[in-house]
C-alpha positions, 0 to 999 in steps of 0.5 A: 930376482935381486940379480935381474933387477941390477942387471936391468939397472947397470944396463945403459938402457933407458928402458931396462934401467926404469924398468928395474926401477920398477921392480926395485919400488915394487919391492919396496912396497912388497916389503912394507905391506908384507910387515903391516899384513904379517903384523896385523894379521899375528895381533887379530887374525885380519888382513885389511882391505885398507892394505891390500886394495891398494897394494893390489892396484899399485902392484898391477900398474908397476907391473903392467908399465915393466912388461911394457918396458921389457918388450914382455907383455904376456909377463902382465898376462901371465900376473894377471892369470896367476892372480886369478888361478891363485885368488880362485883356488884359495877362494874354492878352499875358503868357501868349502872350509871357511875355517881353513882360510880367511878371505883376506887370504883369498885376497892376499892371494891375488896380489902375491899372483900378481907378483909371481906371476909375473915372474913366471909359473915356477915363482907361482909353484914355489911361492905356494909350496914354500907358503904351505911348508912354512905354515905346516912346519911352524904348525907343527912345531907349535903343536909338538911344543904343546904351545898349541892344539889342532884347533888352535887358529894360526894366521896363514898370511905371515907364511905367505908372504914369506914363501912369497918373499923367498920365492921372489928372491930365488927368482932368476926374472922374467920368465918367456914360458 
């Protein structure tokens, strides 16, 4: 994704260049939720709607306006899709075993579909797999140290966004698929 971004800026194109402003504010804003959600969420075990209500609606517009700048406009149907699917499924999850996840998490969710989403269904896979295999290997390693048991609560959003981020980061861009 990194290397999109510069090849949208360094472009010559009008359009390319501000789109790749875009996706580096997009970024940028990524970046700060991510801390204030993965600090929050280690410290009290919530994911504020003051952090993601807007977050969510700041995401969808710079998306929207980069599809539109790209000449890719299913990329924002495709976020918008992502969103549901991800949002949905966490929800399923949430209401079947409301300890296994919070609905700040079927919230964070949405968002972070937005995001990969956007950048095409493998980012979408590689985001959820990454999230759950950072989570279960901390868990575990907190587990086998004795510094936790199977009953222990673990904040599950610092591991999504950081599956997230690296998902986002290993990215090549826009997918057409």
């Amino acid at each position: 994704m990194i290397a999109f971004i510069v090849e949208l800026l360094v472009s010559g194109s009008l359009t390319q260049g501000l789109a790749g402003l875009m996706l580096l504010l997009g970024g940028l804003v990524f970046a700060v939720c991510a801390l204030a959600l993965s600090f929050n969420d280690l410290r009290e075990h919530r994911l504020p709607n003051r952090i993601i209500y807007p977050w969510a609606g700041i995401t969808l517009g710079l998306l929207i306006i980069t599809a539109l700048l790209l000449g890719e406009p299913f990329a924002a149907l495709r976020a918008l899709t992502a969103a549901f699917v991800w949002g949905a499924s966490f929800l399923i999850v949430q209401m079947i075993s409301p300890r296994a996840l919070g609905m700040g998490d079927v919230k964070l969710a949405v968002v972070l579909g937005l995001y990969t989403g956007f950048l095409g269904w493998a980012t979408v896979v590689a985001a959820v797999v990454l999230s759950f295999l950072f989570g279960g290997l901390v868990s575990a390693g907190l587990l086998i140290s004795g510094r936790a048991t199977a009953k222990t609560a673990v904040a599950f959003g610092p591991f999504l966004l950081l599956g997230t981020a690296v998902a986002l980061t290993v990215s090549g861009g826009v997918s057409l698929g």
